[in-house]
Structures are given as structure tokens and as C-alpha cells.
MOPAC internal coordinates of N, CA, C and O (Angstrom, degrees):
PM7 1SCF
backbone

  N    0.0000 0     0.00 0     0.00 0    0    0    0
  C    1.4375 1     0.00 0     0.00 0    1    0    0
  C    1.5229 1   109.12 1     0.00 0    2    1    0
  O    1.2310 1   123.17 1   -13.67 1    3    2    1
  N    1.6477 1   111.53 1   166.33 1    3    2    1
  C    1.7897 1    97.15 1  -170.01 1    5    3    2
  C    1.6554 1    66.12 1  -162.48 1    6    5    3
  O    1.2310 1   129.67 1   -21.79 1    7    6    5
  N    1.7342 1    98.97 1   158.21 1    7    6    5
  C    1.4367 1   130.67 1  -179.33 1    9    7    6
  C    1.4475 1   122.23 1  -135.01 1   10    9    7
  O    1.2310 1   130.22 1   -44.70 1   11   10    9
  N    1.0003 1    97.89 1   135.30 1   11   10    9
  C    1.4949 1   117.57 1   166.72 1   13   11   10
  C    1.2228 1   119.58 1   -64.21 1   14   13   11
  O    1.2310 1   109.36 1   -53.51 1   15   14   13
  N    1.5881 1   137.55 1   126.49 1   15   14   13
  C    1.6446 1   135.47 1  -161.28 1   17   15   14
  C    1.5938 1    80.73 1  -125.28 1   18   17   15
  O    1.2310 1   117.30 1   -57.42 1   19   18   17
  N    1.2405 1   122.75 1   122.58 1   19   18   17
  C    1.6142 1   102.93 1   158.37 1   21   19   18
  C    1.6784 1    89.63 1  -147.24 1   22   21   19
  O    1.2310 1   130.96 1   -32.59 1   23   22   21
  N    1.5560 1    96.46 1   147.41 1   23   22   21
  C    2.0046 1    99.43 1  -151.33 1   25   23   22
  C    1.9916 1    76.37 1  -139.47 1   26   25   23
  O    1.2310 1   118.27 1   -73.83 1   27   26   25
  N    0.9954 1   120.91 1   106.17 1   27   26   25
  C    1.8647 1   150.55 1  -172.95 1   29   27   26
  C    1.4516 1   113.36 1  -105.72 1   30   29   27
  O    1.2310 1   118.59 1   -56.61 1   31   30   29
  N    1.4648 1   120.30 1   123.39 1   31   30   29
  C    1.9847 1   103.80 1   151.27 1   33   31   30
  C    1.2879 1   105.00 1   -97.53 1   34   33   31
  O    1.2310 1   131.49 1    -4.12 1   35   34   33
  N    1.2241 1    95.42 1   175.88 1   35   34   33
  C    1.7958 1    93.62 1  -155.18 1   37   35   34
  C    1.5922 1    93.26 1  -146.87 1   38   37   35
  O    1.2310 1   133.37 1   -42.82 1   39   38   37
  N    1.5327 1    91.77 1   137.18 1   39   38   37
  C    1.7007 1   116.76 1  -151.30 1   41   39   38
  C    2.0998 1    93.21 1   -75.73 1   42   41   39
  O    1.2310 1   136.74 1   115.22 1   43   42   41
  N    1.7136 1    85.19 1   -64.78 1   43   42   41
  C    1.4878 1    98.20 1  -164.22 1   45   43   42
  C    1.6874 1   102.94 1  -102.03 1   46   45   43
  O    1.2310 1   110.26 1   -88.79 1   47   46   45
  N    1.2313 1   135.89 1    91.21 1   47   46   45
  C    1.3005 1   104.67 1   178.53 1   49   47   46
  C    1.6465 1   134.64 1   -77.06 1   50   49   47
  O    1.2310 1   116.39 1   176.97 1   51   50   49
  N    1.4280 1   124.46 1    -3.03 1   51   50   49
  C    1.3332 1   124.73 1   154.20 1   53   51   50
  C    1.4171 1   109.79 1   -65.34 1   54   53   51
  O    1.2310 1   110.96 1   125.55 1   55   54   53
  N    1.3796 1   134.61 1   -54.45 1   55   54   53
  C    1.1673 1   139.81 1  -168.24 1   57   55   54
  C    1.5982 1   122.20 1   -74.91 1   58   57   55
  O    1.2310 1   120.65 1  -175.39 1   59   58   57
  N    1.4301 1   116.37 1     4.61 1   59   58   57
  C    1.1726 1   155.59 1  -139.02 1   61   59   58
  C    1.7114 1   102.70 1  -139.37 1   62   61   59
  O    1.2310 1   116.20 1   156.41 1   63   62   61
  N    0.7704 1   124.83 1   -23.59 1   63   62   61
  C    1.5770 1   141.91 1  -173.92 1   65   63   62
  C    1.5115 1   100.89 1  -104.92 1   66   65   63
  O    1.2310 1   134.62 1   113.88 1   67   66   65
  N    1.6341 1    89.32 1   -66.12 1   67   66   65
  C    1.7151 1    89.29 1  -175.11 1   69   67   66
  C    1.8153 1   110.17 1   -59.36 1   70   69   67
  O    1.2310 1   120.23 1   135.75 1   71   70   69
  N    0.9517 1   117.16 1   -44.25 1   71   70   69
  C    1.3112 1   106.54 1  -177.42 1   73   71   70
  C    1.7208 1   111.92 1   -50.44 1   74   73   71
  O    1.2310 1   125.80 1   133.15 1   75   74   73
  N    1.7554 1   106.46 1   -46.85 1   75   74   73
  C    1.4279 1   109.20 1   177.76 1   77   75   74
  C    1.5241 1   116.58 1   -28.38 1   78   77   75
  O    1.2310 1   125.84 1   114.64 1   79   78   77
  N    1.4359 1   106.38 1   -65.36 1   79   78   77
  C    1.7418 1   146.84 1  -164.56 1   81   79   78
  C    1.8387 1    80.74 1   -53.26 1   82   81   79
  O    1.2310 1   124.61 1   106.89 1   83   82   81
  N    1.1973 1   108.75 1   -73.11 1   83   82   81
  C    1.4567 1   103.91 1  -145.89 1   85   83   82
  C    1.6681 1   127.77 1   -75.62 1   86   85   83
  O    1.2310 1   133.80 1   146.97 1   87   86   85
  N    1.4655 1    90.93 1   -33.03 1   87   86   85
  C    1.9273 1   124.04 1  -176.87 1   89   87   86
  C    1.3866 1   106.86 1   -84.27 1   90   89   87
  O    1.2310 1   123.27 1   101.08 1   91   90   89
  N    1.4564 1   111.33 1   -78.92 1   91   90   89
  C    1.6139 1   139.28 1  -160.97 1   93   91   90
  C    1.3688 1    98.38 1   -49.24 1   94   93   91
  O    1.2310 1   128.65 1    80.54 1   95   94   93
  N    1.4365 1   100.94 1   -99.46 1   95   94   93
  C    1.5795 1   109.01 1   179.77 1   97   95   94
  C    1.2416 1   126.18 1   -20.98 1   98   97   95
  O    1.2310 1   116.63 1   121.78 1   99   98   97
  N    1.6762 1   124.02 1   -58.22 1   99   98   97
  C    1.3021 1   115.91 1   175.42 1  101   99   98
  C    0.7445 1   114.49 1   -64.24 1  102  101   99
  O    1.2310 1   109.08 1   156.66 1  103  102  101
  N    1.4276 1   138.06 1   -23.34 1  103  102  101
  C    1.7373 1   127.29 1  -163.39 1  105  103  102
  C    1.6976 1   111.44 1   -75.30 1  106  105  103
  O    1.2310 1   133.20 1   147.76 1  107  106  105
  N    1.9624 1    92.09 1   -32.24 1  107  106  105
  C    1.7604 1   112.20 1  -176.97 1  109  107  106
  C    1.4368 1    89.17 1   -56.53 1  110  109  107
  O    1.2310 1   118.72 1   115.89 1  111  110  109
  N    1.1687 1   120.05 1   -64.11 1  111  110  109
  C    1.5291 1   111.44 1  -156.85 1  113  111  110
  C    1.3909 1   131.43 1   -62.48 1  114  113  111
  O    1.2310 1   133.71 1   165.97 1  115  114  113
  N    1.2984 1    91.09 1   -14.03 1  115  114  113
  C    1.7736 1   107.41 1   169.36 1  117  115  114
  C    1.5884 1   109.80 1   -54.63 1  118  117  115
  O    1.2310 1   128.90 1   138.73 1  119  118  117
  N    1.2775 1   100.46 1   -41.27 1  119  118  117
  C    1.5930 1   102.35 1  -159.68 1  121  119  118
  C    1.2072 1   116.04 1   -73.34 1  122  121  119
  O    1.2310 1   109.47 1   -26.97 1  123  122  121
  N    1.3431 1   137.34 1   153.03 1  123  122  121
  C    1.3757 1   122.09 1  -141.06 1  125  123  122
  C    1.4256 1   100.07 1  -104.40 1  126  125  123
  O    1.2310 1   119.86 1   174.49 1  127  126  125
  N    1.7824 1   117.88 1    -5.51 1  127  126  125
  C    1.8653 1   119.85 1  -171.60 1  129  127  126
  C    1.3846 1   101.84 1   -95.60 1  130  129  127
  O    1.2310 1   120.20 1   175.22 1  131  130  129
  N    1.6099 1   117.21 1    -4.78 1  131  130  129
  C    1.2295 1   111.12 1  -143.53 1  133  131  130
  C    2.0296 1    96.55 1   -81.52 1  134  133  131
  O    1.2310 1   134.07 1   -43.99 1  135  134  133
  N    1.3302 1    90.39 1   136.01 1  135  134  133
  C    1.6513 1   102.74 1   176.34 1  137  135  134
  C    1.4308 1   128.56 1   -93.53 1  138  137  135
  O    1.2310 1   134.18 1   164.58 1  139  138  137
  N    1.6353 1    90.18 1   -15.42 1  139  138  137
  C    1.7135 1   113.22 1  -168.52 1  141  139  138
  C    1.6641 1   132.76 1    86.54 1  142  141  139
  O    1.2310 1   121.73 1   -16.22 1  143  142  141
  N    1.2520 1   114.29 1   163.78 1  143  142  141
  C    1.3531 1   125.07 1  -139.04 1  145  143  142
  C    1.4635 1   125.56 1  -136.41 1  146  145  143
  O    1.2310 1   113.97 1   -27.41 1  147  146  145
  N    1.3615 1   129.01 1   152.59 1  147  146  145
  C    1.2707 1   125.41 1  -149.99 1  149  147  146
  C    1.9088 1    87.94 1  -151.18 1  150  149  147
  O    1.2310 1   129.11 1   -67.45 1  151  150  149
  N    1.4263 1   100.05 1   112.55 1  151  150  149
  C    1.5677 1   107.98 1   172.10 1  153  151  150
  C    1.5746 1   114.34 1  -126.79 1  154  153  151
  O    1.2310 1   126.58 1   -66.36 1  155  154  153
  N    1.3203 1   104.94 1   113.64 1  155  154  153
  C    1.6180 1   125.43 1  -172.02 1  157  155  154
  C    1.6357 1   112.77 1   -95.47 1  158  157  155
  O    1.2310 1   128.49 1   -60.25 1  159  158  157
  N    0.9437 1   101.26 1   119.75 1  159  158  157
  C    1.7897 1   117.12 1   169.12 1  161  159  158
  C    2.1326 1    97.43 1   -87.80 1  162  161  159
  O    1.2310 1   135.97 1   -69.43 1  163  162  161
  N    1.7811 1    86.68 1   110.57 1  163  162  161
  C    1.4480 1    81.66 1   169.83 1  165  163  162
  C    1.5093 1   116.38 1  -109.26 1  166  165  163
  O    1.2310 1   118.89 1  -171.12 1  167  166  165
  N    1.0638 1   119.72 1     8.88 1  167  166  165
  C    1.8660 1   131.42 1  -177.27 1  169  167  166
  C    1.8034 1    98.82 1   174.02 1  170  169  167
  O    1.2310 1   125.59 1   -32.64 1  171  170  169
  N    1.4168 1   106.87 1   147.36 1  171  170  169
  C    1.5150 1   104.68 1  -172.27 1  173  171  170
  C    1.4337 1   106.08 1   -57.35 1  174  173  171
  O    1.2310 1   120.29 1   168.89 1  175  174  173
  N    1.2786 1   117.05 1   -11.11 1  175  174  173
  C    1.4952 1   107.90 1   171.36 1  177  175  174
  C    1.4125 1   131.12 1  -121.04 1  178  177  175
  O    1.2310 1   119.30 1  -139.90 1  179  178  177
  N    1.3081 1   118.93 1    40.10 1  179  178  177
  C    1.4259 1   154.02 1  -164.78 1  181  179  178
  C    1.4940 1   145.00 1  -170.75 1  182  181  179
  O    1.2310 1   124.67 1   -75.52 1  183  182  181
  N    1.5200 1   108.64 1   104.48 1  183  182  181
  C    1.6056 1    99.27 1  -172.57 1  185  183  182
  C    1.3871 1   108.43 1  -125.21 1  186  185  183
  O    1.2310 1   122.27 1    -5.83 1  187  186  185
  N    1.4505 1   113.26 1   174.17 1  187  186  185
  C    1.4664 1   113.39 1   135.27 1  189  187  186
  C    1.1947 1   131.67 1  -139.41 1  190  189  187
  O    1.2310 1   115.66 1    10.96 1  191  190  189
  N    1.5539 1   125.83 1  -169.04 1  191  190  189
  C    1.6939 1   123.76 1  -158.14 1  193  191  190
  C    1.5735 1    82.40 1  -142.61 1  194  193  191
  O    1.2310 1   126.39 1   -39.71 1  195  194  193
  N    1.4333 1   105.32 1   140.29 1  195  194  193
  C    1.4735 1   118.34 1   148.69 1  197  195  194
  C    1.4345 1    92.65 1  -127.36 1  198  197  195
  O    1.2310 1   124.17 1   -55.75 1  199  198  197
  N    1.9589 1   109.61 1   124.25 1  199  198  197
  C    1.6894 1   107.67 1   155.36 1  201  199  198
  C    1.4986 1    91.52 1  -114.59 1  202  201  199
  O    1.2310 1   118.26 1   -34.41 1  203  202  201
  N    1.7094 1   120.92 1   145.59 1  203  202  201
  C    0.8943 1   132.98 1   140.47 1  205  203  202
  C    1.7792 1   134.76 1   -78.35 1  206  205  203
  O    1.2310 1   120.13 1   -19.51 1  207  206  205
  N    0.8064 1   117.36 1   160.49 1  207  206  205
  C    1.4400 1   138.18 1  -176.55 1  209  207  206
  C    1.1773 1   124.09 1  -174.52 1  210  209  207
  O    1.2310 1   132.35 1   -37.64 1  211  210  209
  N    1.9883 1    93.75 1   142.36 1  211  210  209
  C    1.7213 1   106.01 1  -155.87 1  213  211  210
  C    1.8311 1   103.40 1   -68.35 1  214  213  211
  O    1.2310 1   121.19 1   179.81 1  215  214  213
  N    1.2392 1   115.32 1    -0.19 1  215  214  213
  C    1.4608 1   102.26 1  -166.99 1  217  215  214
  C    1.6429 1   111.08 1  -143.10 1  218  217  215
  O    1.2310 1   113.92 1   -45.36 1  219  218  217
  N    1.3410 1   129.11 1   134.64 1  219  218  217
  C    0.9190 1   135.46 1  -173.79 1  221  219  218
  C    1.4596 1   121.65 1   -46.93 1  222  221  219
  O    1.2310 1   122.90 1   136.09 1  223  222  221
  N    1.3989 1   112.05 1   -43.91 1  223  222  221
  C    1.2895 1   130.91 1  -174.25 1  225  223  222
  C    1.6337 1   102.88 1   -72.10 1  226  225  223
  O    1.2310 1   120.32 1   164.85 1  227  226  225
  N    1.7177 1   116.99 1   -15.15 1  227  226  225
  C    1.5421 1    96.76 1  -158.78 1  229  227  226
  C    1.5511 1    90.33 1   -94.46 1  230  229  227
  O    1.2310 1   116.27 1   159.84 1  231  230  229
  N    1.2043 1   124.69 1   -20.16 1  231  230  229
  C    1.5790 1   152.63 1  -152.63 1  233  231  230
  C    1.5050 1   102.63 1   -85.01 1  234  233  231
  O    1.2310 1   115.59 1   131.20 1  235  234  233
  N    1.5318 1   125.98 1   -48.80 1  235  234  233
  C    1.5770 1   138.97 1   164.22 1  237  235  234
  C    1.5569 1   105.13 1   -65.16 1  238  237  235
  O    1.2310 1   118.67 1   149.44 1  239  238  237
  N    1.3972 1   120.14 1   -30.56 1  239  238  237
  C    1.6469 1   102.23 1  -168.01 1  241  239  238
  C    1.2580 1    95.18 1   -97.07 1  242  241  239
  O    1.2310 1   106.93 1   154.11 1  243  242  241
  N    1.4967 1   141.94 1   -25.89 1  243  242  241
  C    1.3202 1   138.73 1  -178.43 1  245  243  242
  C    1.7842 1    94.14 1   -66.12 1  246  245  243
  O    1.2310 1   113.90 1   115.00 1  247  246  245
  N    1.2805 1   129.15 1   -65.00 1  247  246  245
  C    1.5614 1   124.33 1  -178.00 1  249  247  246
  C    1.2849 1   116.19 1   -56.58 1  250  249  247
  O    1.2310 1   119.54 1   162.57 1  251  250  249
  N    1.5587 1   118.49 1   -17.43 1  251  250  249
  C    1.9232 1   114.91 1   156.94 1  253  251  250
  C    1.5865 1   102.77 1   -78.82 1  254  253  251
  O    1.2310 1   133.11 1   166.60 1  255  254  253
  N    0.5385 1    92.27 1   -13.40 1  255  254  253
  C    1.6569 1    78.72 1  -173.30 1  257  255  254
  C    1.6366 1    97.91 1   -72.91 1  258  257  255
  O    1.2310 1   124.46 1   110.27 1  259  258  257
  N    1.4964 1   109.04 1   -69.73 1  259  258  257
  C    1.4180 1   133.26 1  -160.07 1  261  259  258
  C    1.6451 1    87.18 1   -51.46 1  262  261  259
  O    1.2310 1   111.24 1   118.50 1  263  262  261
  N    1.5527 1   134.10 1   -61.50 1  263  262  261
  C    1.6162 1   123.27 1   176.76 1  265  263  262
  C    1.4495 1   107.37 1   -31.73 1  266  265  263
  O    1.2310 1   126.29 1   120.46 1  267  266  265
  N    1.2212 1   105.51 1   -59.54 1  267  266  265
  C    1.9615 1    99.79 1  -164.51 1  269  267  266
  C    1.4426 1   131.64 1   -68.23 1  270  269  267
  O    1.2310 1   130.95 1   147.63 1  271  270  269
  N    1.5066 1    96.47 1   -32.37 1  271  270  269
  C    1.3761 1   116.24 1  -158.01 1  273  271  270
  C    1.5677 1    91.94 1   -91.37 1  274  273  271
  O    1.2310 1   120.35 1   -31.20 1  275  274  273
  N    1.1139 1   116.94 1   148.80 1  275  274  273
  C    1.8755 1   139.88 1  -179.84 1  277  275  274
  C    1.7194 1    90.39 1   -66.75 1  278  277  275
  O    1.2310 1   115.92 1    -7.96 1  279  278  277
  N    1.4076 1   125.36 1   172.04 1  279  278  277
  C    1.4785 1   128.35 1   164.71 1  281  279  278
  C    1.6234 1    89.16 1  -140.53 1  282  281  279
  O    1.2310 1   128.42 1   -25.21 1  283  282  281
  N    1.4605 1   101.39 1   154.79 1  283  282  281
  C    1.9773 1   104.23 1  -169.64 1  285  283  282
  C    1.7813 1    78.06 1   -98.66 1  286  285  283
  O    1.2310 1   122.61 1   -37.84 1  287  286  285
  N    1.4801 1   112.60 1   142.16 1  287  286  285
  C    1.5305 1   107.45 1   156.78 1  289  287  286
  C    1.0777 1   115.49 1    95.93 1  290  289  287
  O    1.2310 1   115.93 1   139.49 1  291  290  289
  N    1.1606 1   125.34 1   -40.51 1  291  290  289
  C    1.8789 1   136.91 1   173.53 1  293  291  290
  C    1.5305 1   110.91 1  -140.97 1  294  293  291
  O    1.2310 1   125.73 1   -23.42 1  295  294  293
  N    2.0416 1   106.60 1   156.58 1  295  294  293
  C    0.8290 1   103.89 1   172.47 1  297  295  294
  C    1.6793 1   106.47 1  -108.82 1  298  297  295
  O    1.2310 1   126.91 1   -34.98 1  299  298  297
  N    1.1159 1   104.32 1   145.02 1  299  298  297
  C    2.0043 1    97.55 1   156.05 1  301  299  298
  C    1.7281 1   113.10 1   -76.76 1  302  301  299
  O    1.2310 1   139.73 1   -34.29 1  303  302  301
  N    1.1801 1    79.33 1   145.71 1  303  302  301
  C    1.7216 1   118.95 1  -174.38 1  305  303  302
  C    1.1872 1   132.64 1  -106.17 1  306  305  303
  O    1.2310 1   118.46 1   148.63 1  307  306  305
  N    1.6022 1   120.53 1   -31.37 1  307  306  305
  C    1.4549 1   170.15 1  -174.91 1  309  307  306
  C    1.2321 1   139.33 1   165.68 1  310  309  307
  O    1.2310 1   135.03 1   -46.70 1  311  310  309
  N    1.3514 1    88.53 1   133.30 1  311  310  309
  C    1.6430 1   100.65 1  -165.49 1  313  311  310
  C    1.7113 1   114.29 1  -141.62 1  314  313  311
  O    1.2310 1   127.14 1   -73.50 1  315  314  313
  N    1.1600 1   103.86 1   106.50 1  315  314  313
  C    1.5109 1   126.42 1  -146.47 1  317  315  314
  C    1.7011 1   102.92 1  -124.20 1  318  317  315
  O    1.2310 1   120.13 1   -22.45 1  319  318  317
  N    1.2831 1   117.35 1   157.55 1  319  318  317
  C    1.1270 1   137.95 1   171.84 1  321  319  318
  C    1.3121 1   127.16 1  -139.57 1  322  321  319
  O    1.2310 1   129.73 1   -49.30 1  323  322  321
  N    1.4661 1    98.85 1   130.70 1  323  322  321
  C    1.8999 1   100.53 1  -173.18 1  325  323  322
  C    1.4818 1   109.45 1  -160.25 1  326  325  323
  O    1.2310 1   128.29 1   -20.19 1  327  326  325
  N    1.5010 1   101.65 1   159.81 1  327  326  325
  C    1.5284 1   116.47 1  -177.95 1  329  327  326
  C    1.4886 1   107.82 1   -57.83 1  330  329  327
  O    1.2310 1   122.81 1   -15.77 1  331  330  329
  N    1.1839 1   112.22 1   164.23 1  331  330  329
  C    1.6613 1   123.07 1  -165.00 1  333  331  330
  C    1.8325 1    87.26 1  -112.74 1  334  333  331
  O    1.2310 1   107.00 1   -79.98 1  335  334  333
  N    1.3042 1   141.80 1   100.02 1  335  334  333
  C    1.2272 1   119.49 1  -159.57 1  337  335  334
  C    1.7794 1    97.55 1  -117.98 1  338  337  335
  O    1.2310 1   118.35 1  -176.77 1  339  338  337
  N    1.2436 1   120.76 1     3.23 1  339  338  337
  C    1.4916 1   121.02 1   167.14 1  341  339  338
  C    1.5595 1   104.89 1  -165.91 1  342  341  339
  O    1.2310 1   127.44 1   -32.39 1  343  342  341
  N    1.5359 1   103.29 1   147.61 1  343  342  341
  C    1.6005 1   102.92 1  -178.62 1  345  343  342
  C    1.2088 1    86.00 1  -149.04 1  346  345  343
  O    1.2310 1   120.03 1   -38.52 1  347  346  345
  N    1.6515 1   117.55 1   141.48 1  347  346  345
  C    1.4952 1   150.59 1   139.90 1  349  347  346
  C    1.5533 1   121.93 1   -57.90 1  350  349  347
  O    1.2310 1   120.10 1   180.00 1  351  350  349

């Protein structure tokens, strides 16, 4: 398994949620590697995301995406990829 690190400040954080809830999530779940995901508010103007996924390849095209593509509400900051090397 391999994860997505992406570490954002964040413009609006109500509007920033809702987008999560409504856009993000469903779109993750579409994808067929997706293992699921954990998004942390660390100060109203700072978060981060770990998504996992069972496959390396699904984990690199989700973090191209996230480089190119605009985000409504936050910006990325870093956006990293890495092995999943223990899970609970």
C-alpha cells in the first residue's frame, strides 16, 4: 500500500469541509485502489490529508492530479508519496 501526504493552509475552513464532504471524498471512493482516508485540521488555517491506496501507481496519479489541478478552499503545500509500512 502507498499514501498520499498532502499538508494545505486553508482559506475558508467551513467552505473547506463542505467541499471535502461533497467533491473529495466521493470522487476518492470512486477509485478502484482507494483504501481510505484521514483529513486533520491542525489550526483553522492548516491541515493535512493522508489517503491510502492499495497500489503504487494509484497513489502517484492521485498526487499528479492534486499538483495540477486548482483545490476550492485550500492551498497544497506538499505533496508527497510513500509506502504504507504498518497499519492498525
Amino acid at each position: 500500500m502507498h499514501a498520499v501526504i498532502i499538508d494545505v493552509t486553508i482559506d475558508d475552513p467551513a467552505a473547506a469541509k463542505a467541499n471535502l464532504d461533497a467533491q473529495v471524498i466521493p470522487m476518492l471512493k470512486g477509485i478502484p485502489d482507494f483504501v481510505g482516508g484521514h483529513w486533520v485540521a491542525l489550526a483553522d488555517d492548516r491541515g493535512t490529508s493522508i489517503v491510502v491506496f492499495e497500489s503504487e501507481a494509484s497513489a502517484k496519479a492521485l498526487a499528479s492530479q492534486a499538483e495540477s489541478m486548482p483545490m476550492e478552499h485550500v492551498t497544497a503545500q506538499r505533496i508527497e508519496v510513500g509506502e504504507v509500512l504498518a497499519r492498525t
